[in-house]
C-alpha positions in Angstrom: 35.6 -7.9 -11.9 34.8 -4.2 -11.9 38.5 -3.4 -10.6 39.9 -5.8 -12.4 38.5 -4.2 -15.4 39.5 -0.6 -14.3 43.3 -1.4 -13.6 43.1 -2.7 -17.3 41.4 0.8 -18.5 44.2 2.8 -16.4 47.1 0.5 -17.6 46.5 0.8 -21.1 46.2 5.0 -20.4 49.7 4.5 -19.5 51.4 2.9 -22.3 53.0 3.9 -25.3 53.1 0.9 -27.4 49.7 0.5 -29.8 49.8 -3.1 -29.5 50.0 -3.0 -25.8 47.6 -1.1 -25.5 45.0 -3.5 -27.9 46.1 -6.4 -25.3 44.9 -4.7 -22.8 41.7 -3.1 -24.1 40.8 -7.1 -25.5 41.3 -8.2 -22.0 39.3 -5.6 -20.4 36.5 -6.8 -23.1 36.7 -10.6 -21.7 36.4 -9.4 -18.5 33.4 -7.1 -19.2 31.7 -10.0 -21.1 32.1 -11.8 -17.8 31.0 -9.5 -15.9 27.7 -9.4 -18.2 26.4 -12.7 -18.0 27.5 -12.5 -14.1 25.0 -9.3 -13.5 22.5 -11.1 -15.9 22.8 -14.1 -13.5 22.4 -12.1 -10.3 19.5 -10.7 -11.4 17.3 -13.5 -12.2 15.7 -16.6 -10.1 17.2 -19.2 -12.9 21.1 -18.8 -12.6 22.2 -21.0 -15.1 19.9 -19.3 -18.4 20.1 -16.1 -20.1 18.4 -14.4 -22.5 21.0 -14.9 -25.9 19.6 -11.2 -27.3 19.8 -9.8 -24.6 23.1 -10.8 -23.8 24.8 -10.3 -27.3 23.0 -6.7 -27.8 24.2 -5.8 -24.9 28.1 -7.3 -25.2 28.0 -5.9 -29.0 26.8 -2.6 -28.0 30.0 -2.8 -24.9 32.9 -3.9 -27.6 31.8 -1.1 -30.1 31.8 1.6 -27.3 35.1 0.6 -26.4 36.4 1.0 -30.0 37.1 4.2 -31.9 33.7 6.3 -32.5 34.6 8.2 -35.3 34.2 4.8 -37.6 31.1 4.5 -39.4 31.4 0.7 -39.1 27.7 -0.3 -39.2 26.5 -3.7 -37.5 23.5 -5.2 -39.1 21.9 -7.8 -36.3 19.6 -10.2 -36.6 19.8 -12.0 -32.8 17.4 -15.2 -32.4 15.7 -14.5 -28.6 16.1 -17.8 -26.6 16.5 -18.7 -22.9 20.3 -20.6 -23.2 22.7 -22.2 -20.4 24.8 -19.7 -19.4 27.9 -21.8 -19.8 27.2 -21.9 -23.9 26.6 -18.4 -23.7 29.6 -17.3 -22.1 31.3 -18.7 -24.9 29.6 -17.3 -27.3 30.1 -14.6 -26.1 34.4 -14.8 -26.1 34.3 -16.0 -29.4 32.1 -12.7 -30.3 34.5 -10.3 -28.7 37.7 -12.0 -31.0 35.7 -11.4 -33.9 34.3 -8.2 -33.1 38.0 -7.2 -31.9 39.9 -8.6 -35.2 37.4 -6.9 -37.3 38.3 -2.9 -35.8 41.9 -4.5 -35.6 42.0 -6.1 -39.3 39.5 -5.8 -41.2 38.7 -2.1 -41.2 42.3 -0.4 -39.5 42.8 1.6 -42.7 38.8 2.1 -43.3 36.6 4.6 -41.6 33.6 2.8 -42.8 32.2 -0.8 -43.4 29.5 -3.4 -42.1 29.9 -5.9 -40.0 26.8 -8.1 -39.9 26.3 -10.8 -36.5 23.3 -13.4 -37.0 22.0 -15.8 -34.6 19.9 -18.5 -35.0 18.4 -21.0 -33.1 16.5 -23.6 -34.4 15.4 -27.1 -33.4 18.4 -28.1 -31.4 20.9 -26.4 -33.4 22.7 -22.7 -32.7 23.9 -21.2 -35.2 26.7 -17.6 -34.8 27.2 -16.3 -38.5 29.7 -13.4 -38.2 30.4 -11.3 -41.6 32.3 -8.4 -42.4 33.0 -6.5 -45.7 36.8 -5.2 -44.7 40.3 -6.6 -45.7 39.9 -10.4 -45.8 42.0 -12.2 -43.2 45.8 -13.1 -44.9 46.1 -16.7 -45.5 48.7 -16.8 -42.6 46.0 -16.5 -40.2 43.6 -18.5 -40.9 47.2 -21.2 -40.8 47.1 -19.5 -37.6 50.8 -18.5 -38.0 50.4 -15.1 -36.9 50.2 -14.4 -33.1 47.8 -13.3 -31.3 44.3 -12.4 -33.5 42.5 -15.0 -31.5 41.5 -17.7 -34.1 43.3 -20.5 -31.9 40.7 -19.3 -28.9 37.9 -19.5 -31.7 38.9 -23.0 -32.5 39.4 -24.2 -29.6 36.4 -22.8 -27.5 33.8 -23.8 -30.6 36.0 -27.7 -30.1 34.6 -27.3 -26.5 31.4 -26.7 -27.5 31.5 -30.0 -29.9 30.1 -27.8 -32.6 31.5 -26.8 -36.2 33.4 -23.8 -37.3 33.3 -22.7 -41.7 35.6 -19.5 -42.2 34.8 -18.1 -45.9 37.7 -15.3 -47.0 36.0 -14.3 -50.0 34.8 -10.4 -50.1 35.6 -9.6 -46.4 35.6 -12.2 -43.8 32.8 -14.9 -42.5 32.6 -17.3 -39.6 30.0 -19.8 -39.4 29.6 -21.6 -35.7 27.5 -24.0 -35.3 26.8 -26.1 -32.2 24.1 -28.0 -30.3 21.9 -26.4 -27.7 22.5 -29.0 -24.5 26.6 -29.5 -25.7 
């Protein structure tokens, strides 16, 4: 996964067109969250938990590195500490890199400065992803999903896999509620 992720890196280096070069840098991010939760795996007795802070810290901290750092986009988190099936975390973890990814793309292209905040809670049974930002709301269009390519048919159809629940508010910036069910 490491090469595959550094022919992505030296592709994108090599091309001209912007949005090229975002398709590429979004699938080097899916890959790296992969590659996350594989290391995690190798490194512990249990190979089918993970730690969910631990995880999403660490993928969160990953996606902003590979962004821009001249933005003063500040990311508030609040990250709920359980041992979780890998398999829901992986997820997770996908739909976190779309919204993290749309957000730089969208929300805050013509803004040096903003707040994304990324709650997750887990209580009882229930998992809960609450993803917020304060940029340009999403267009109508794309929450239709009539426009290509910002990821909201992945969202819909990876939060469908997990049998859980999926509230989009576009009122002052953007916010995504998931919710799902520990053992889906």
């Amino acid at each position: 996964m490491n090469t595959i992720a550094g022919f992505l890196t030296l592709q994108a280096r090599n091309m001209a067109d912007k949005g090229a070069v975002t398709a590429l840098q979004k699938a080097k991010n899916k890959v790296s969250g992969m590659m996350m939760i594989y290391d995690k795996l190798m490194h512990t007795n249990d190979f089918t938990n993970i730690s969910s802070a631990d995880y999403l810290n660490q993928l969160i901290d990953y996606i902003i590195s590979s962004y821009d750092n001249e933005s003063k986009i500040q990311i508030i988190r609040q990250l709920d500490d359980e041992i979780l099936d890998s398999k829901i975390m992986f997820q997770l973890g996908i739909i976190l890199n779309e919204l993290l990814t749309n957000s730089y793309k969208y929300a805050f292209s013509d803004r040096t400065s903003g707040q994304i905040d990324i709650i997750f809670r887990v209580a009882n049974e229930s998992l809960t992803l609450i993803y917020r930002d304060n940029g340009n709301v999403l267009p109508e269009e794309a929450m239709e999903k009539t426009i290509p390519g910002l990821g909201l048919k992945l969202i819909s159809l990876l939060v469908r896999q997990l049998k859980g629940t999926l509230d989009v508010n576009l009122k002052e910036g953007t916010e995504f509620k998931i919710e799902i069910q520990k053992n889906t």
